[in-house]
C-alpha positions as CSV (number, residue, x, y, z in Angstrom):
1,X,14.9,20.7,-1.4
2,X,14.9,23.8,0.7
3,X,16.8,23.6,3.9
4,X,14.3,25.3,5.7
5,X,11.0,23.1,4.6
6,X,10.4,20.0,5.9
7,X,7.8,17.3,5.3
8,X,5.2,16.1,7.7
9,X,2.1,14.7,8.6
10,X,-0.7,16.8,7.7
11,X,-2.5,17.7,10.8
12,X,-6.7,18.6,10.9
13,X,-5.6,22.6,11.3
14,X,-3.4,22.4,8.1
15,X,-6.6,21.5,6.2
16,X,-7.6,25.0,6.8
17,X,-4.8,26.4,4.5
18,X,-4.9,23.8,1.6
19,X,-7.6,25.5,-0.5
20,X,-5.7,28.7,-0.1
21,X,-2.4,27.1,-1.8
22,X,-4.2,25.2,-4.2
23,X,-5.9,27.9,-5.4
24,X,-2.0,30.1,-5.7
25,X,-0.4,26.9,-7.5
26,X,-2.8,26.9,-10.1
27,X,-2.1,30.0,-11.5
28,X,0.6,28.5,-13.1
29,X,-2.7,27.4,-15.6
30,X,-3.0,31.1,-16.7
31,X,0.4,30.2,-18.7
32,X,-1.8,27.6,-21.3
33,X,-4.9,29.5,-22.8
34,X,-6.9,26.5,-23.5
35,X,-6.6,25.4,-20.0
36,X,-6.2,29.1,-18.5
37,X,-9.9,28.8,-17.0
38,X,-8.4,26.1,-14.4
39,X,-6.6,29.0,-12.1
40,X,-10.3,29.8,-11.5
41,X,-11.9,26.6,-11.1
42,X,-13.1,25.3,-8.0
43,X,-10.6,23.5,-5.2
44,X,-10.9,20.9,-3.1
45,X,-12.6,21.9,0.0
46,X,-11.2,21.7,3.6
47,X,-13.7,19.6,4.5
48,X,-12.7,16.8,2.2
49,X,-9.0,17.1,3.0
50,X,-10.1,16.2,7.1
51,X,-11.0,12.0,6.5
52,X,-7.6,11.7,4.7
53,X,-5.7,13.5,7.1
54,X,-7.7,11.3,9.8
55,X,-6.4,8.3,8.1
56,X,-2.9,9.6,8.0
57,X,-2.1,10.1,4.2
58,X,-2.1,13.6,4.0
59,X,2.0,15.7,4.5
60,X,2.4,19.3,4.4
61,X,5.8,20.8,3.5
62,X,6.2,23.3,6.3
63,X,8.9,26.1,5.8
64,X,9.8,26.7,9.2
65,X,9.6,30.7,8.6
66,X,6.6,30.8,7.3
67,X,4.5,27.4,7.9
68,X,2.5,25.3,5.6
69,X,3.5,25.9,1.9
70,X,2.5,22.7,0.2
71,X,0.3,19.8,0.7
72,X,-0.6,16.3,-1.1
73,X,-3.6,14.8,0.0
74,X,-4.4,10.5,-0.8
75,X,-6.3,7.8,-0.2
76,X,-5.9,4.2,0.4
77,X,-8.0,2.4,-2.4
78,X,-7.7,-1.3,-2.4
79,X,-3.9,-2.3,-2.8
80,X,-2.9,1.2,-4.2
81,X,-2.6,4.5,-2.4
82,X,-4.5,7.5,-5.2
83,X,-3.3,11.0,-4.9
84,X,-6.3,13.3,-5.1
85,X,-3.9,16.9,-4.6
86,X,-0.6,18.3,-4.4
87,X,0.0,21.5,-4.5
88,X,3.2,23.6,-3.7
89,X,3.0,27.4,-3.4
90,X,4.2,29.5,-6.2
91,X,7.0,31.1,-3.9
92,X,8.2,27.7,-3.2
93,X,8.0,25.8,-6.5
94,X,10.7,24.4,-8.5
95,X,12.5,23.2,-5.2
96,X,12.0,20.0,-4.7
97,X,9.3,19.9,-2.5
98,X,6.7,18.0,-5.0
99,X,8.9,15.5,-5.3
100,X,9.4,15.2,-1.5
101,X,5.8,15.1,-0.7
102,X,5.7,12.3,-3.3
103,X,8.6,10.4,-2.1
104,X,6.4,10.7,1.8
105,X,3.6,9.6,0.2
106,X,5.4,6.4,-1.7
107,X,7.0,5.8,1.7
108,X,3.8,5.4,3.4
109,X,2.5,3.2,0.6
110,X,5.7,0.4,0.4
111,X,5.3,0.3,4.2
112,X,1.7,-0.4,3.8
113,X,2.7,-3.1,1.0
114,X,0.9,-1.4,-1.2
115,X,0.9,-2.4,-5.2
116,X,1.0,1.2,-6.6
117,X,0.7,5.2,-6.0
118,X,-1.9,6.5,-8.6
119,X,-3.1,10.0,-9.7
120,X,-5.0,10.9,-13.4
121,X,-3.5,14.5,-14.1
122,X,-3.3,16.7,-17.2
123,X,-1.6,15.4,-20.8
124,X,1.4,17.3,-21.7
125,X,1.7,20.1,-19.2
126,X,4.8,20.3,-17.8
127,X,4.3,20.8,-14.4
128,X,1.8,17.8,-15.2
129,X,2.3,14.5,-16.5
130,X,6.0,15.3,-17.9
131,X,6.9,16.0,-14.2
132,X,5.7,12.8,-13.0
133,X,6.8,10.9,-15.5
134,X,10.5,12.4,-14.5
135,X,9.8,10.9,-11.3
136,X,8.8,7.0,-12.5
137,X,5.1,7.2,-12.8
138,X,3.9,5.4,-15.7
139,X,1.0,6.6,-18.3
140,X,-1.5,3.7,-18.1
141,X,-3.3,3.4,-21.2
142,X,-7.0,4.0,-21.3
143,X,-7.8,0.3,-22.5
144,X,-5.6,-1.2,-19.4
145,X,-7.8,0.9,-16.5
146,X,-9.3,-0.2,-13.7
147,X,-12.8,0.3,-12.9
148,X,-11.9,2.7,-10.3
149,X,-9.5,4.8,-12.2
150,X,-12.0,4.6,-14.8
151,X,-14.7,6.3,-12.8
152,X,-12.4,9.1,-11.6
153,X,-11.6,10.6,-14.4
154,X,-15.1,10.4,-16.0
155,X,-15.7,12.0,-12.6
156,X,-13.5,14.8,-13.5
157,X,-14.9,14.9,-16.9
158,X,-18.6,15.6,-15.4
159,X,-16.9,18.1,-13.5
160,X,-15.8,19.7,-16.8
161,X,-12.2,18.5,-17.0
162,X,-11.4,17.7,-20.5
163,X,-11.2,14.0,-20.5
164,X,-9.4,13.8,-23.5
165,X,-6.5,16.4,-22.2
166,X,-6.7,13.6,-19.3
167,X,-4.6,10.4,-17.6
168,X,-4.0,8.3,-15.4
169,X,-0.5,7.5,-13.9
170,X,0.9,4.7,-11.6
171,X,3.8,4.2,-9.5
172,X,5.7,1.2,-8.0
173,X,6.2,3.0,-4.7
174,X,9.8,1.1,-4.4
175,X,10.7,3.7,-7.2
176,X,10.2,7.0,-5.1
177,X,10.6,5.3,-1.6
178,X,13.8,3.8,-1.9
């Protein structure tokens, strides 16, 4: 990682710049034309980063010349902790610093005792499901979900996400955290 970004706890003013970054990382989506629509697809809004920051499991990676450049954003659900957005900006990609916010966010969820980190992300995009896969999340087959992670992604799917280009992944946090 970057010696001059560090990760922290995301504070209610960092909110502010989260749409702004999420919006820059997905670009990246201009790369797949099936998918390319996504760079232009709506974020998630400020306001519904502020009640996961409040409940302190929300870390920024802050390079200390020129602040906030990354964010993931979770929630406690039950005996897992679900990550609804990460996002790094593109001039800070590729260094780590998904990985780190990851590692934060397992952290947080072993010394909770938490079961599991969770997210449902695309099939076969690189910076996608192969990445955290690299990292020890687990594909968990559509047959084996939860109710919860069931509902999310046919969420996602109302919202126009492509439910078959869709999953959901899981995490023993020990993995990341230890």
């Amino acid at each position: 990682m970057d010696s001059n970004v560090s990760i922290h706890r995301a504070t209610r003013e960092d909110a502010a710049l989260f749409p702004d970054i999420e919006r820059a990382s997905g670009a990246l989506f201009r790369q797949l034309e099936a998918l390319a629509w996504i760079a232009d697809d709506d974020v998630m809004a400020e306001a519904a980063h502020l009640p996961l920051i409040d409940a302190g499991a929300v870390w920024v990676a802050r390079d200390a010349k020129v602040g906030v450049v990354g964010f993931l954003s979770a929630q406690r659900a039950g005996r897992v902790l679900h990550v609804w957005q990460m996002a790094v900006s593109p001039s800070h990609q590729r260094r780590g610093l998904g990985r780190a916010l990851l590692r934060a966010a397992a952290v947080f969820a072993r010394d909770a005792g938490l079961e599991a980190v969770t997210l449902t992300t695309f099939l076969e995009v690189p910076w996608n499901e192969p990445f955290y896969v690299g990292l020890g999340f687990t594909r968990i087959p559509d047959d084996a979900l939860d109710d919860r992670l069931r509902e999310v992604l046919a969420k996602e799917a109302r919202a126009g996400l492509p439910r078959e280009r869709r999953c959901a992944l899981s995490l023993n946090p020990r993995v990341l955290a230890d």
